[in-house]
C-alpha positions as CSV (number, residue, x, y, z in Angstrom):
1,X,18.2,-17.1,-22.0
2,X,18.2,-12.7,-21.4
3,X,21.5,-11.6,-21.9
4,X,22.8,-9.3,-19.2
5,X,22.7,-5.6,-20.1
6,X,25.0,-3.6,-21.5
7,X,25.4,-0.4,-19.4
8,X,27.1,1.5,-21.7
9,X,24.4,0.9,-24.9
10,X,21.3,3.6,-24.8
11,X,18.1,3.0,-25.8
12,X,15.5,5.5,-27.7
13,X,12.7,6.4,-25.7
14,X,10.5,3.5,-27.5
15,X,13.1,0.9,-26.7
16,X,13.0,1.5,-23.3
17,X,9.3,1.1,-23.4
18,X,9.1,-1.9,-25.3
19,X,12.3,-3.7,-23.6
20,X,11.0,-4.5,-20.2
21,X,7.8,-6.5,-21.8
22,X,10.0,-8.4,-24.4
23,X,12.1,-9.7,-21.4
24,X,9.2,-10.5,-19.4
25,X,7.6,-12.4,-22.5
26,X,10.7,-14.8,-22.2
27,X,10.2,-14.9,-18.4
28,X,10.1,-18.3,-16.6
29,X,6.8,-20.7,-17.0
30,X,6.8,-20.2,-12.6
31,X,6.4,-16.4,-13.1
32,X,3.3,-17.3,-15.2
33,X,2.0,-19.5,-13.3
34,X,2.1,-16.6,-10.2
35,X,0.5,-14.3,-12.7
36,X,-2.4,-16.6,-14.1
37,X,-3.2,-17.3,-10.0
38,X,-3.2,-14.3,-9.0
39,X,-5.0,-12.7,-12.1
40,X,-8.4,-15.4,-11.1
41,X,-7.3,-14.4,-7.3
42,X,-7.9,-10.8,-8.3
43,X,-11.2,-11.4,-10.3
44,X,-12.8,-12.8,-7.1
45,X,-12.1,-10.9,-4.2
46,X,-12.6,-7.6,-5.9
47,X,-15.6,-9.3,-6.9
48,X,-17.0,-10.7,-3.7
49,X,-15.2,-7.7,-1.4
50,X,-17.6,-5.1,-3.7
51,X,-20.7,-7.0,-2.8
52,X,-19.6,-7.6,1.1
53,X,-20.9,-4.6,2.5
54,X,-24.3,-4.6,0.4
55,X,-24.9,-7.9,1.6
56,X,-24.3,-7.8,5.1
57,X,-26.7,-4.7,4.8
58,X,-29.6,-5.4,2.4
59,X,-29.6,-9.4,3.4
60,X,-27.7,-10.2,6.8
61,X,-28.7,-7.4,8.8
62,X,-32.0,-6.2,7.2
63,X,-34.2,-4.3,9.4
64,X,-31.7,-4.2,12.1
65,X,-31.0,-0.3,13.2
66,X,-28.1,0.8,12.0
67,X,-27.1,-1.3,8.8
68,X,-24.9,0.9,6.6
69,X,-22.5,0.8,10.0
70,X,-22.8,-2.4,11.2
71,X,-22.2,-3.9,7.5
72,X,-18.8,-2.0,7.1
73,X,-17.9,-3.0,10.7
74,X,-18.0,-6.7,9.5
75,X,-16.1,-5.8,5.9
76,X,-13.6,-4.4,8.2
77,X,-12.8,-7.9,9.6
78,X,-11.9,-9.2,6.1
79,X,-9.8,-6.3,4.6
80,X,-8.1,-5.6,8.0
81,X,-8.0,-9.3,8.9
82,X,-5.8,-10.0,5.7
83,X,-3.2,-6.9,6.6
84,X,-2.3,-7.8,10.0
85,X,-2.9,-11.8,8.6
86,X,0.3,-11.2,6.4
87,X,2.2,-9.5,9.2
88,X,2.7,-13.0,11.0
89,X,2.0,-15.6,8.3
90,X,3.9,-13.6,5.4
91,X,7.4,-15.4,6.1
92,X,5.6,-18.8,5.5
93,X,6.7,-18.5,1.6
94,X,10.1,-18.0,2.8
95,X,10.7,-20.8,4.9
96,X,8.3,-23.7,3.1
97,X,8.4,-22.3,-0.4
98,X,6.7,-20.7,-3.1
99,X,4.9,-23.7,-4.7
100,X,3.9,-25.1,-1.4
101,X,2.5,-21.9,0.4
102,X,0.8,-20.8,-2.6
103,X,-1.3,-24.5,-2.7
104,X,-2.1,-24.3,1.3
105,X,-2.9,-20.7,0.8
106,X,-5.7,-21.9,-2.1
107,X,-6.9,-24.4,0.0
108,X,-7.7,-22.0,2.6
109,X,-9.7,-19.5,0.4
110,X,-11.6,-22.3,-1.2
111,X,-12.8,-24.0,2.2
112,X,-13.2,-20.8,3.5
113,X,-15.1,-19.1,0.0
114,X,-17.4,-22.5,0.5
115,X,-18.5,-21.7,4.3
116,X,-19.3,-18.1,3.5
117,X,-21.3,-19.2,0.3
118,X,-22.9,-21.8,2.0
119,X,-24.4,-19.7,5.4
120,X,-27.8,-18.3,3.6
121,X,-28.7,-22.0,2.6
122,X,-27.6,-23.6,5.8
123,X,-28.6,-21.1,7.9
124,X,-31.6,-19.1,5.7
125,X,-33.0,-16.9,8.7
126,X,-31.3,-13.4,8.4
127,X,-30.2,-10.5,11.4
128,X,-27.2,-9.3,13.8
129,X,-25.4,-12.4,15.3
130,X,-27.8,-14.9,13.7
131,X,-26.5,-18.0,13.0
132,X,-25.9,-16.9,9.4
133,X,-24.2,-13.8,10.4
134,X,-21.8,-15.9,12.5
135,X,-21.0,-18.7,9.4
136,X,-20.5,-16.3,6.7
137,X,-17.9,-14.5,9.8
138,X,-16.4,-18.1,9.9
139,X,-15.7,-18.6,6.0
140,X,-14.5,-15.0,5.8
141,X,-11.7,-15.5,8.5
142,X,-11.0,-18.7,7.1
143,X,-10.4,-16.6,3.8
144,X,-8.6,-13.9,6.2
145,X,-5.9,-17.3,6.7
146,X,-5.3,-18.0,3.1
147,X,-4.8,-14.5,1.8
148,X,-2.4,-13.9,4.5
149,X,0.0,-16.5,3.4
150,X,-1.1,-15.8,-0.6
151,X,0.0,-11.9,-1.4
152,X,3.2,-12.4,0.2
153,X,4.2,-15.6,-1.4
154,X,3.2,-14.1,-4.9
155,X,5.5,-11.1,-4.4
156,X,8.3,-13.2,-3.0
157,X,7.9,-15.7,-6.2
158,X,8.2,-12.8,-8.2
159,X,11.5,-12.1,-6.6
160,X,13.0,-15.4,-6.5
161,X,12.0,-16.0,-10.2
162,X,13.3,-12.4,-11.9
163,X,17.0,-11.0,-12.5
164,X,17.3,-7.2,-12.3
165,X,16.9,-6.9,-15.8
166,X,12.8,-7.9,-15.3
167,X,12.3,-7.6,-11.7
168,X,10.3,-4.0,-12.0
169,X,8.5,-5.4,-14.5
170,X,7.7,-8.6,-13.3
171,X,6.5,-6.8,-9.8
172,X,4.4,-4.1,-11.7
173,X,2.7,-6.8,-14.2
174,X,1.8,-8.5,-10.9
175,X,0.0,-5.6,-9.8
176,X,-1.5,-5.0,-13.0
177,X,-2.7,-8.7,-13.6
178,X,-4.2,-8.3,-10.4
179,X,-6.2,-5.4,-11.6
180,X,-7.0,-6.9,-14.6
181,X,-8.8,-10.4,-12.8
182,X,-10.6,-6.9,-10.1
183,X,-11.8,-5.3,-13.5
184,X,-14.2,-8.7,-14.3
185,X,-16.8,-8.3,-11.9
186,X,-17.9,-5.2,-13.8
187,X,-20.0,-7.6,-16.0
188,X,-21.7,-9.4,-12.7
189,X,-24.5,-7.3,-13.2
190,X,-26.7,-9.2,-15.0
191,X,-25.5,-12.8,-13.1
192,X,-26.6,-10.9,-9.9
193,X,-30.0,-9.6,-11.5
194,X,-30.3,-13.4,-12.2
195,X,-29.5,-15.7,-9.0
196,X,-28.4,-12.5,-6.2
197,X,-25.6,-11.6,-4.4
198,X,-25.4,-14.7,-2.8
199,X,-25.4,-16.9,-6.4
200,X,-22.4,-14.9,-7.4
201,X,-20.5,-15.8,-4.3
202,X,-20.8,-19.7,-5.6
203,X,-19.9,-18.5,-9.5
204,X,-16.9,-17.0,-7.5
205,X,-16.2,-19.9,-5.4
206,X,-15.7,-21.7,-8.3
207,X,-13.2,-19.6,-9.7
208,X,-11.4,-19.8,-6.9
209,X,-10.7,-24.1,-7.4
210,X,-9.4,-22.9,-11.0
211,X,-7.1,-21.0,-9.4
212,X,-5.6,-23.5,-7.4
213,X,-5.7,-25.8,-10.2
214,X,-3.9,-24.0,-12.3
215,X,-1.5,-23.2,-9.4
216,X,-0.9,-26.9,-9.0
217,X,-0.5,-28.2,-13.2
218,X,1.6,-25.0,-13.9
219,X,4.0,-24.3,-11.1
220,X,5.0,-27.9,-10.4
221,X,8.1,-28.9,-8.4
222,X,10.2,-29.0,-11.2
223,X,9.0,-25.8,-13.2
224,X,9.8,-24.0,-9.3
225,X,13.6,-25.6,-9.0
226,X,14.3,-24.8,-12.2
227,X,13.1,-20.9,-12.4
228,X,14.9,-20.5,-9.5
229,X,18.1,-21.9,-10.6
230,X,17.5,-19.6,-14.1
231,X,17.5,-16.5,-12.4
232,X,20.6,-16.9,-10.3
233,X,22.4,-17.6,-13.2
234,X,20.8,-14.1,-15.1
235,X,22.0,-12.0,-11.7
236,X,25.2,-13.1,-11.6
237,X,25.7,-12.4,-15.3
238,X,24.0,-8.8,-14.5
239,X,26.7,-8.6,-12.3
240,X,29.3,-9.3,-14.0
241,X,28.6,-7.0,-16.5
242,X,28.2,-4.1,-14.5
243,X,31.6,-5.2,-13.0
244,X,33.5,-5.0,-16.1
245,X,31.8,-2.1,-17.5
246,X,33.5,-0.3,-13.9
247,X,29.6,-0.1,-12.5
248,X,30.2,-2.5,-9.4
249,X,31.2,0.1,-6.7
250,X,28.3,2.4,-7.8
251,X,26.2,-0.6,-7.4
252,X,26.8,-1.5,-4.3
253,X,26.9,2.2,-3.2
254,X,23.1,2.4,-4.3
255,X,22.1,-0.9,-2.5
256,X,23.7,0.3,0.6
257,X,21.6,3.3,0.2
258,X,18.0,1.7,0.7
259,X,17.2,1.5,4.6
260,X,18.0,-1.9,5.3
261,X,17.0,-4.3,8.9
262,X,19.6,-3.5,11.5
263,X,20.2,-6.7,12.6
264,X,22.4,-5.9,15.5
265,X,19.6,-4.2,18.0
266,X,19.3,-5.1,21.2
267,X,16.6,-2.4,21.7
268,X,13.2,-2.2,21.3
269,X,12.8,1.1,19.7
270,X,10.3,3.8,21.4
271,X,8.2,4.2,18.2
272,X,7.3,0.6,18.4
273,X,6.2,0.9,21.6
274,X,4.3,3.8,21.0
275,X,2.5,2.4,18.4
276,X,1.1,-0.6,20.8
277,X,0.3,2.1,23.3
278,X,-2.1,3.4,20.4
279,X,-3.1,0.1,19.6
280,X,-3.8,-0.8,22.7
281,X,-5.9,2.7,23.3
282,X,-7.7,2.1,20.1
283,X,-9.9,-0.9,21.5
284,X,-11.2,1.1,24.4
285,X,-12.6,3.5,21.5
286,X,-14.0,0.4,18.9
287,X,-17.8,0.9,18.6
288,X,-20.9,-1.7,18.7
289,X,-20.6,-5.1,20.1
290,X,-20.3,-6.2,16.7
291,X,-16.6,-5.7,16.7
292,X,-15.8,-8.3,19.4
293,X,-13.4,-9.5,16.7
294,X,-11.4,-6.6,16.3
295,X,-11.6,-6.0,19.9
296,X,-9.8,-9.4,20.5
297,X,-7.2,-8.8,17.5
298,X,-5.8,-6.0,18.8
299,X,-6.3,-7.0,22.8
300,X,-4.4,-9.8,22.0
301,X,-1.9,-8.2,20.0
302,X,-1.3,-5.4,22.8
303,X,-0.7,-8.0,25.7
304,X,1.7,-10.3,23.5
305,X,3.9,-7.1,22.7
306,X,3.8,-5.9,26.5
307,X,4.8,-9.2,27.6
308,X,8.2,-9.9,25.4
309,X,10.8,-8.8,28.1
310,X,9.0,-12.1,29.9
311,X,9.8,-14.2,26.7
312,X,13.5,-13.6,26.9
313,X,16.1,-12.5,24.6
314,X,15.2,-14.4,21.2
315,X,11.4,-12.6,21.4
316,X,13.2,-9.5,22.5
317,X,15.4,-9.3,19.6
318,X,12.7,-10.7,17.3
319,X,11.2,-7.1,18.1
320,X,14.2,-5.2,17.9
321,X,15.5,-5.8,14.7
322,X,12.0,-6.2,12.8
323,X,11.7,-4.1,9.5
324,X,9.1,-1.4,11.6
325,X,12.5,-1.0,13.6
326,X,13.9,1.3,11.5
327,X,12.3,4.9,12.1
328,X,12.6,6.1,8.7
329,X,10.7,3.0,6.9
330,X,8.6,3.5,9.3
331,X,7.4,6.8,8.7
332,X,7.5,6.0,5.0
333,X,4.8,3.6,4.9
334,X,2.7,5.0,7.8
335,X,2.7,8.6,5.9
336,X,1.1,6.6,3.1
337,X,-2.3,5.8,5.0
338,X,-4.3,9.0,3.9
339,X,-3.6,8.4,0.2
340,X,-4.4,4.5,0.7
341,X,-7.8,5.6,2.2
342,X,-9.2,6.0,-1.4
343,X,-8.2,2.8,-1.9
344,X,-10.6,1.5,0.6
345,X,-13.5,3.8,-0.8
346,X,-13.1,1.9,-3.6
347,X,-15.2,-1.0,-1.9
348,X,-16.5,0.0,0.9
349,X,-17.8,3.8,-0.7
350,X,-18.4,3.4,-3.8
351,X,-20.8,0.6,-5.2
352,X,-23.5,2.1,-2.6
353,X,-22.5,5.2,-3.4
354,X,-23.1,5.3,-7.3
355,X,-25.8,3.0,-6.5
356,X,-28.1,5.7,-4.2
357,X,-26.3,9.3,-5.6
358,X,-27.0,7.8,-9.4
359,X,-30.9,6.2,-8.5
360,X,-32.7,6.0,-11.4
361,X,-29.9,5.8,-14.1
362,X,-27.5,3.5,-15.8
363,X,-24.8,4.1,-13.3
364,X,-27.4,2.8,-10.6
365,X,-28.5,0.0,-12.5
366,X,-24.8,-0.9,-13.7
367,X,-22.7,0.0,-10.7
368,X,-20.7,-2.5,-11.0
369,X,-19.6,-1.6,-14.1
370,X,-17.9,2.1,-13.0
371,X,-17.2,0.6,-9.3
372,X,-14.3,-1.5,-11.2
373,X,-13.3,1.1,-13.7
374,X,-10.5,1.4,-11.6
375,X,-8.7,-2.2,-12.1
376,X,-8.9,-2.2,-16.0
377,X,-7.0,1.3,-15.8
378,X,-4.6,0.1,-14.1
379,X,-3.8,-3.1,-16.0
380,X,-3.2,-0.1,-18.9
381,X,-1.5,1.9,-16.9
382,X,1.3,0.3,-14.9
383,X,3.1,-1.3,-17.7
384,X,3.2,2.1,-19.3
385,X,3.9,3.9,-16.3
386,X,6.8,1.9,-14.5
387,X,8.2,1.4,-18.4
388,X,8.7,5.4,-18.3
389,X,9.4,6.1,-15.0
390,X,10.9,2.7,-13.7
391,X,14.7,4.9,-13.8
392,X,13.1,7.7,-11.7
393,X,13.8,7.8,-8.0
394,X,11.6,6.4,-5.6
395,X,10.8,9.1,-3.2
396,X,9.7,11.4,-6.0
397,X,7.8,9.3,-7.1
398,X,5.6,8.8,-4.2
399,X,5.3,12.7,-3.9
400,X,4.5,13.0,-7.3
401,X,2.2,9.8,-7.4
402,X,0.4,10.3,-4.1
403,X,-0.5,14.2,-5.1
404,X,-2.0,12.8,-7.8
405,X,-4.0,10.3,-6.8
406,X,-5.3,12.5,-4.1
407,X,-6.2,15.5,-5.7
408,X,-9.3,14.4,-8.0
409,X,-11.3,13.5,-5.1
410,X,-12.2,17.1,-5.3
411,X,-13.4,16.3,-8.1
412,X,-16.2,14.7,-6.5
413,X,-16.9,17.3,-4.2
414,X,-18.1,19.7,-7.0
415,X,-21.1,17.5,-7.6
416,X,-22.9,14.0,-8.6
417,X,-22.6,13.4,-12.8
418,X,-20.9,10.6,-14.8
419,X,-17.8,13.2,-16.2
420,X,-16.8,14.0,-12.8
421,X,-17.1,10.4,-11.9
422,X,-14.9,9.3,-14.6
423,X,-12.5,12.1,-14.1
424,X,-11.8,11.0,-10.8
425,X,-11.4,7.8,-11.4
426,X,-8.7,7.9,-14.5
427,X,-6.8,10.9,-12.8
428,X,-6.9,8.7,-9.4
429,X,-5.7,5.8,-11.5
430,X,-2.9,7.6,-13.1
431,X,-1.4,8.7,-9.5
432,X,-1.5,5.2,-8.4
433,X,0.0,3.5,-11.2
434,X,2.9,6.5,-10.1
435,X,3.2,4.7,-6.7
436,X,2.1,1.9,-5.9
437,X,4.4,-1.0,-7.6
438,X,7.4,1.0,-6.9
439,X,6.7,0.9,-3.4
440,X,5.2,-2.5,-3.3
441,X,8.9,-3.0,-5.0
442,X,10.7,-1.0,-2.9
443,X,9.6,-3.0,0.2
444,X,10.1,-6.5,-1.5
445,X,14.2,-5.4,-2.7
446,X,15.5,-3.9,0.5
447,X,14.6,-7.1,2.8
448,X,17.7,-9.5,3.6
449,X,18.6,-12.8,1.5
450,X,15.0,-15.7,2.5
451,X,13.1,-12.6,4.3
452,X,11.0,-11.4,1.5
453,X,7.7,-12.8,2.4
454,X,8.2,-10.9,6.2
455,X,9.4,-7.7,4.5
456,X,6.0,-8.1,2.2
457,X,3.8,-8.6,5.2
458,X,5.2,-5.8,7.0
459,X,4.9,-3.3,4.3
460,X,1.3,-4.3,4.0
461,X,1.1,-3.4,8.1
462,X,-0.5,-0.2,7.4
463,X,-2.9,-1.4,5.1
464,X,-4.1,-2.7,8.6
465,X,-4.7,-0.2,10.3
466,X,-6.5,1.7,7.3
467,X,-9.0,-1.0,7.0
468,X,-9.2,-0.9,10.4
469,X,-9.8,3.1,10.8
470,X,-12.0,3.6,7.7
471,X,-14.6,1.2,8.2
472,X,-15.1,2.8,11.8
473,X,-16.2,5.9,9.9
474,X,-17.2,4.8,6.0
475,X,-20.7,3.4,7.2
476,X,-21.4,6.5,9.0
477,X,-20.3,8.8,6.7
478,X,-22.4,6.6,4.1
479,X,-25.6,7.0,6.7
480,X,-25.3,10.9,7.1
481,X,-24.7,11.7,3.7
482,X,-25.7,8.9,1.1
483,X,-28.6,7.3,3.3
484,X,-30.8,4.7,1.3
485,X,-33.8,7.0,2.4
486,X,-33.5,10.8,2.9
487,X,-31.8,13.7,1.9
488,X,-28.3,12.9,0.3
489,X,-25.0,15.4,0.1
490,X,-22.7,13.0,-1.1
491,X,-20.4,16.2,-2.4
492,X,-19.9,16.8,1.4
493,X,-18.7,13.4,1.8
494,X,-15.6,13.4,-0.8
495,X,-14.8,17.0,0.1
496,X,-13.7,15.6,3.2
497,X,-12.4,12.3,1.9
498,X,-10.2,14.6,-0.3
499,X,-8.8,16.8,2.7
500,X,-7.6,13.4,4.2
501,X,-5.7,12.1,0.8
502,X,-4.0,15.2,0.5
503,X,-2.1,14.6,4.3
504,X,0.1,12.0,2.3
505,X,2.0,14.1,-0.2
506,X,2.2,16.8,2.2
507,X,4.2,14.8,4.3
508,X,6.0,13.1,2.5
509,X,7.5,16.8,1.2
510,X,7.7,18.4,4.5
511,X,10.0,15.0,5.9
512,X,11.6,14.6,2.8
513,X,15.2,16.0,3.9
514,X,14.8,14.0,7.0
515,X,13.8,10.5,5.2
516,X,16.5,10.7,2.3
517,X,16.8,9.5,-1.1
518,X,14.8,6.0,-1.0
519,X,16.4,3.6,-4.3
520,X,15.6,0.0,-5.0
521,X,18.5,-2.3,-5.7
522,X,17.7,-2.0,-9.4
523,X,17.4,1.9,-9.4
């Protein structure tokens, strides 16, 4: 059993590297069992996400006008489908449980991971709403289902089975883990050389039933009651140390500090409503029929919201007092959507990109390799990163984090070669390892007692709209200035990919005397 802490007793420098991973060695078989799923969860949808958009454009849609775009169009419905897929199914975990919501969530990618493998055999003739356009769209919003209960489930098991003495940790090995399964598919190269794209989706299929065997042996009933139980019993110790050591009322002082859900609103507040407005405005402006999808996501999501003074006082308070409610978390997370643009890049950008600005060379040949340099980087990086800067505060750390993430994009924009390839992408790595977990923290500690999974899916709400905006744009962007046949200018293309990214940290230090000192519970 971890001992509480001892306030008062410092550590060198090296101890308070070394600590956090010696407590999370002696973490809870449950906590493993999250990270072994999500590790194989990781490997395959980096993997099949960085061969969506090639496939839907040099398979699904070849020879129809207009590929590149239509492709990242139909991308768009499975990395924006997920987002807004965990803002109504994320409280699942919290209501059924962590065990049971991670097995349905399986079961739901598997069937789903099937369907989209299957459509080229069922359905071999190719082209824009073909009948194998419109099954592999019906395995990947089966998939959209099951990743919408899955994310949030993982970070809420992570919550329910950690004390404060491993909870950064246990969040940022998550992350990393995750990273770690996304760095894999750099050695699909020769598997796709060998049977295609659409052979490695069944190799990836079958990862997938691993997964949710491994799910099902190692986080049993029993292995769940009793992790639970385990850390209870490690946070109240935590807490009564702190009280006899004199630490209690500074304690509390710092929880109360993090924005927390009003729960007393009666009020819709106007920033919700003006973001349905732009919702709402946004499918008037959605391109090419081929969005009918998004089209009816956000048509449907603009009438339900207009519509809740008709559903009464439960729906209307529902609204009121959700997390979005409170104007500065609200700006928080929306002012991180230029940043998280590279993100997206990262599939949807890059593997064409190093594939037609590289032609010719082992970076063409291999992309697959430097396309998921990223993930392996940050499995080394976030242990190491949160260990040193896990006592920092959060809000500097985003400034700090998000500058640096954004700033090598330039990089990019000063020409096509390998060493400013890889510059970007370790400088870019080190920013986000700055960030990211805390935040992905931040948002899991400041929700309420049994509303982790909501809080999760919220804070996840503007990966929505990102994955929503960018692929608008990405294929275009992709057709003007990295076409598979013409004149290319790809240094054009980051330059202004770059000038977006750097919106975030600007922001965030312009507002910061209006948003406040932002601490976890465990700050």
């Amino acid at each position: 059993m971890a001992q509480a802490p001892n306030p008062e007793k410092k550590q060198s420098p090296l101890q308070e590297i070394v600590q956090p991973f010696i407590d999370l060695a002696h973490a809870p078989r449950a906590l493993w069992g999250i990270n072994l799923a999500y590790f194989l969860e990781g490997w395959v949808y980096f993997g099949m996400l960085g061969y969506l958009a090639m496939h839907f454009s040099d398979f699904i849609f070849k020879g129809v006008p207009n590929a590149d775009i239509e492709s990242h169009h139909m991308v768009l419905v499975l990395t924006a489908g997920i987002t807004i897929s965990m803002f109504f199914l994320g409280g699942i975990a919290d209501k059924k449980g962590i065990r049971t919501t991670l097995l349905s969530a399986f079961v739901f990618l598997l069937l789903g991971r099937v369907i989209w493998s299957a459509a080229p055999l069922v359905f071999p003739v190719p082209g824009l709403f073909s009948s194998m356009h419109f099954m592999t769209m019906a395995g990947i919003i089966i998939v959209v289902i099951g990743y919408g209960m899955y994310q949030p489930a993982a970070y809420a098991g992570v919550r329910k089975f950690t004390s404060g003495k491993t909870a950064a940790m246990g969040y940022a090995m998550l992350y990393a883990l995750m990273n770690l399964g996304g760095w894999l598919p750099s050695f699909f190269s020769p598997i796709r050389h060998a049977i295609g794209i659409s052979g490695s989706y069944w190799v990836y299929t079958g990862i997938t039933f691993v997964a949710l065997i491994a799910t099902a042996l190692i986080l049993t009933p029993k292995v769940e009651k009793a992790a639970i139980a385990r850390a209870e019993k490690e946070r109240e110790e935590e807490k009564a140390a702190a009280a006899k050591s004199g630490e209690a009322k500074t304690g509390e002082a710092k929880e109360d500090a993090a924005p927390a859900e009003p729960v007393q609103k009666t009020k819709i507040p106007a920033h919700l409503w003006a973001t349905l407005a732009v919702l709402a405005g946004s499918v008037y402006f959605l391109p090419s029929p081929a969005n009918y999808i998004v089209w009816a996501v956000l048509g449907v999501a603009a009438i339900t919201m207009f519509l809740v003074p008709a559903w009464g006082k439960p729906a209307q308070l529902w609204f009121a007092n959700h997390p979005l409610g409170n104007t500065k978390f609200f700006f928080f997370i929306f002012a991180l959507i230029p940043v998280q643009t590279l993100f997206t890049y990262n599939w949807l950008i890059l593997p064409q990109y190093l594939e037609r600005g590289f032609e010719g060379g082992f970076v063409s040949e291999r992309f697959e390799l430097f396309a998921n340099l990223n993930p392996i980087l940050i499995f080394i990086a976030v242990p190491i990163v949160t260990a040193l800067t896990m006592k920092k505060k959060v809000y500097n750390m985003m400034v700090i984090g998000t500058f640096i993430m954004a700033v090598p994009a330039f990089l990019l924009a000063f020409g096509t070669s390998l060493p400013l390839l890889l510059g970007y992408l370790f400088i870019m790595t080190i920013g986000e390892a700055m960030w990211q977990p805390r935040f992905l923290q931040y948002a899991a500690e400041i929700a309420p007692e049994g509303r982790t999974g909501a809080y999760m899916g919220v804070a996840q709400f503007p990966w929505f709209l990102t994955k929503v905006i960018v692929p608008l744009y990405s294929g275009l962007m992709l057709q003007k200035f990295v076409p598979a046949v013409g004149v290319r200018n790809p240094e054009q293309m980051w330059l202004v990919f770059a000038l977006v990214a750097m919106i975030t940290p600007l922001l965030l230090v312009i507002f910061k005397g209006w948003v406040g000192d932002l601490k976890t519970k465990h700050d």
